[in-house]
N, C-alpha and C positions, 0 to 999 in steps of 0.2 A: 493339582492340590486344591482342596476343597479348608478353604479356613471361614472365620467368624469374626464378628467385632461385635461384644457385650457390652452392657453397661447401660444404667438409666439412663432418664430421660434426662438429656441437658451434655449426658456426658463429653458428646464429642463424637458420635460413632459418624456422623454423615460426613464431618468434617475427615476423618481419616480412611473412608473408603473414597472419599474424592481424589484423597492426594493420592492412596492405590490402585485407582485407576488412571493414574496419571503414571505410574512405572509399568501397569501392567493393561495396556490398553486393550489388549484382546480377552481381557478376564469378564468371566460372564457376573455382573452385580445384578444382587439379588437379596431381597428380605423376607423377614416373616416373623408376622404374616402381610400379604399383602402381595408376594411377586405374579400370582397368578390372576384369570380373571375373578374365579372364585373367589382365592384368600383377598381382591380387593374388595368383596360387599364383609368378609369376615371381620376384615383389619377395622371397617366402620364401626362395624357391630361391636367389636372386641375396645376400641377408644372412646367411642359413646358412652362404656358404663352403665349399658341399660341391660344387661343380663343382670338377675337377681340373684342367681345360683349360682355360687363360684365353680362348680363343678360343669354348669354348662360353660361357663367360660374355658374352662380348663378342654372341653371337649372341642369348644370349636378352634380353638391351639389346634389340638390333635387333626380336625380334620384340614384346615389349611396348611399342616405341615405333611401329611398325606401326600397334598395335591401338588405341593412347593417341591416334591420328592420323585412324583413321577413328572411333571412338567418340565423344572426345571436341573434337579441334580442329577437323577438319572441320564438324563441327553447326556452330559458334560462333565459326567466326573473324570472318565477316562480321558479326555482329550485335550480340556480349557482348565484354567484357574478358574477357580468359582470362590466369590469373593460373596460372604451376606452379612446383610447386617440383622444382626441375631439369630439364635437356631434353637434348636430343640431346652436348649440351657434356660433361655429366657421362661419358658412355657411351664416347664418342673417348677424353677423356682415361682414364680406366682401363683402357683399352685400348693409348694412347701408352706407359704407364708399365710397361707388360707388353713392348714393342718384338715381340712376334710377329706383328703385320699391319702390312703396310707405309701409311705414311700416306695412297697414294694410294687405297686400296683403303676404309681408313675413310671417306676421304667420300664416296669412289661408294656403298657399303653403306648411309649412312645417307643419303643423298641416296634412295637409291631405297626403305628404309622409311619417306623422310618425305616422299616424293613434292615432294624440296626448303621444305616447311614449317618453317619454324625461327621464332623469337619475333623479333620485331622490337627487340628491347630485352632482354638478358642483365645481371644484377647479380649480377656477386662479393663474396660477404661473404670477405674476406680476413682470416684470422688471423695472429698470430706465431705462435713455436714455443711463447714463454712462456703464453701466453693457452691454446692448443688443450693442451698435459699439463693446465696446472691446471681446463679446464673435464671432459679425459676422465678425473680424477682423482676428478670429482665424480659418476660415473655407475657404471652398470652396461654393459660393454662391449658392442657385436655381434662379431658374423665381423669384420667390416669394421674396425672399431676398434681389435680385438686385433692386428691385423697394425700396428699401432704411430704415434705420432708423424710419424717419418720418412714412410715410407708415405703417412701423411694429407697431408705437406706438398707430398710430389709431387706427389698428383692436385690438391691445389691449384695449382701449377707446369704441370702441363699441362691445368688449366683454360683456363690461359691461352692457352697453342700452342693447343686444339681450338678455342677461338675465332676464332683468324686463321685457322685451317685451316676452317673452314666457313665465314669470311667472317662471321658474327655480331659484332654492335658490343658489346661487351664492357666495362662500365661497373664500375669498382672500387671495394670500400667499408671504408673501415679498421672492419673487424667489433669490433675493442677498444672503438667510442665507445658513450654511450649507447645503448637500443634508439629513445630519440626521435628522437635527432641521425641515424641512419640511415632512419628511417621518413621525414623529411624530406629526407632526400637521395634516396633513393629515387622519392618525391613530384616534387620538384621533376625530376628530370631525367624522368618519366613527362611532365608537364606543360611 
């Protein structure tokens, strides 16, 4: 089974692919961008904030999700749980929230870097507005962070669109409860 864990920055996603590899130890974890050697100069590239062109950003998504595709999900759809933290969803929707590529074109692009491969199972860890200031309140910012609250709530907003719009089943999680109360709901809808 090949799933997902969504959601901005702060949400909680490292925190509950940690506790799911703590049930499913042989699952391959993996993100993106970033799991390969590639998508690791991209992920720089892509946090730094120094692309000026939303659409090359949105391009260089597309090529480390390429690379995350034949490296990493290809070996191991058939055989391992593959566990990432974000997937093609994250990449649509920052790209939604930019309105410079029209939505038809997003999923033909990312249909054909994922040779239509998407996770069978997507989990939004969903914030409020109140929860995401006081958790980014308590960090050191990235690129991605400093461009503000707002900003962060969108791409969670069109989280959601990228989801219908690639047809992924899109399972929602009130990210304010517990970290248990989510590892079990998580749990439970995997199972």
């Amino acid at each position: 089974m090949y799933i997902a864990i969504e959601g901005i920055d702060t949400a909680g996603k490292s925190t509950q692919i940690a506790a799911l590899e703590n049930r499913f130890p042989d699952a391959v974890i993996t993100k993106e961008p970033g799991a390969t050697e590639l998508g690791k100069e991209i992920r720089e590239l892509v946090l730094s904030a120094r692309a000026k062109s939303k659409k090359a950003e949105f391009l260089l998504f597309l090529a480390d999700r390429a690379e995350h595709l034949k490296e990493v999900i290809e070996p191991n759809i058939d055989t391992k749980m593959i566990i990432s933290d974000r997937s093609a969803i994250s990449g649509v929707a920052y790209a939604l929230i930019h309105n410079e590529i029209a939505q038809e074109e997003l999923v033909h692009l990312n249909n054909f870097a994922t040779n239509n491969t998407y996770p069978e199972k997507v989990f939004l860890l969903q914030l409020t507005k109140e929860e995401l200031e006081f958790r980014l309140s308590q960090k050191e910012l990235d690129g991605i962070e400093l461009r503000g609250s707002e900003y962060l709530l969108g791409i969670q907003n069109a989280i959601i669109k990228a989801a219908k719009l690639l047809n992924i089943e899109l399972i929602t999680i009130d990210a304010t409860q517990s970290i248990e109360s989510i590892t079990e709901e998580i749990l439970t809808n995997i199972n």
